[in-house]
C-alpha positions in Angstrom: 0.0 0.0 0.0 1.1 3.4 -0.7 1.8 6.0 2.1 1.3 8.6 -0.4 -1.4 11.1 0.1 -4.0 11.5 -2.6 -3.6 14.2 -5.3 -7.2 16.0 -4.3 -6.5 15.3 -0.7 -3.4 17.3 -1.3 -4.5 19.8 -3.5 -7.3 20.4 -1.2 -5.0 20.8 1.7 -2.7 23.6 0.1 -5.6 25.6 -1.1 -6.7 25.9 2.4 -3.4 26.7 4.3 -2.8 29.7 1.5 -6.4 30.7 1.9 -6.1 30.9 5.7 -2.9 32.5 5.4 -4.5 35.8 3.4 -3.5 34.6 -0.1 -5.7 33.1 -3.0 -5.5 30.0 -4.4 -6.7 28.0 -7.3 -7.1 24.8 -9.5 -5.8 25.9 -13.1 -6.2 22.0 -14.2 -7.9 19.4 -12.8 -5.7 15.7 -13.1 -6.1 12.4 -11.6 -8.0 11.9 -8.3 -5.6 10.0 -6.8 -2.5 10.0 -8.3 -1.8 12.7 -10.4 1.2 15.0 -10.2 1.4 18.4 -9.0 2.8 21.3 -10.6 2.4 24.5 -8.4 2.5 28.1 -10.0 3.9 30.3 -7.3 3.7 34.1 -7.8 2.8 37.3 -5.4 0.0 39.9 -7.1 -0.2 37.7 -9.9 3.6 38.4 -11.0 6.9 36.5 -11.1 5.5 33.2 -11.4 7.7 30.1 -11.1 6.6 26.7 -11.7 7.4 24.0 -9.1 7.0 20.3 -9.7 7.8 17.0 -7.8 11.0 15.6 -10.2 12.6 12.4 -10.1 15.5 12.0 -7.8 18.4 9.4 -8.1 17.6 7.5 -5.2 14.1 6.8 -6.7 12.0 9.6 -4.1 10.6 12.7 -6.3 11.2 16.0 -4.9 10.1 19.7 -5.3 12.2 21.3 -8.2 12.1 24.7 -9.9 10.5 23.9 -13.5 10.4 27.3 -15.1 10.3 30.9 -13.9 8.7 33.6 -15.7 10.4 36.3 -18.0 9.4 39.7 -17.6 10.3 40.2 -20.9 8.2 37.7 -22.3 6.0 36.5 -20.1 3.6 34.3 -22.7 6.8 32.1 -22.6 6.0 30.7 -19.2 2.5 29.8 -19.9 2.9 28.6 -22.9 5.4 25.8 -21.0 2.4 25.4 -18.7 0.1 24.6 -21.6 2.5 22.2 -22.8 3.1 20.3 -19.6 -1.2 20.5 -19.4 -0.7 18.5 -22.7 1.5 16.4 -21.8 0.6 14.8 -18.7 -3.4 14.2 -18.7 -2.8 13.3 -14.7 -1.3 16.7 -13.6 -3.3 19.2 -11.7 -1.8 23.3 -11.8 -2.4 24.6 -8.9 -1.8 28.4 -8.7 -0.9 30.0 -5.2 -0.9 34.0 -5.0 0.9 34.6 -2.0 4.0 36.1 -0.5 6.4 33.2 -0.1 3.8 30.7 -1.6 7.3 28.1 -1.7 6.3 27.7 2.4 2.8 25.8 0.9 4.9 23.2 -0.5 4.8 19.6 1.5 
């Protein structure tokens, strides 16, 4: 059995811990009930995102990795990679958190 916590169990729990701490939080994209993968869109007034996702380590665990940070000089560029990761993986919810020092939300 799996110690892992559900994907909507998990999603559900970082809304609320941003939400209580004054910030907003969302579900961009829906995945997999149970086992989908989380991508996290930090950002603070809805600027300077970064994406954050769980990656692959060596020793088989996944941890939380810096997958892309926003240009302000072309800021398309970053959601266009968060289309194409939407379209890649059918199981992955985006989750956007709009808070100061939204990386504190992260399990």
């Amino acid at each position: 059995m799996s110690d892992r916590l559900p994907a909507h169990l998990e999603v559900a729990g970082i809304i609320r811990a941003v939400e209580a701490a004054g910030g907003f939080a969302t579900v961009v994209a829906k995945g997999e009930r149970d086992a989908g993968t989380l991508l996290l869109i930090c950002c603070e007034r809805g600027t300077h995102a970064r994406a954050l996702e769980r990656m692959p380590q060596p020793d088989g665990t996944r941890a939380w990795a810096e997958a892309r940070v926003q240009d302000p000089e072309n800021p398309m560029d970053f959601w266009n990679y968060i289309d194409r990761r939407k379209k890649q993986d059918s199981d992955l919810w985006i989750v956007e958190l709009d808070i100061a020092g939204a990386e504190r939300f992260i399990p």
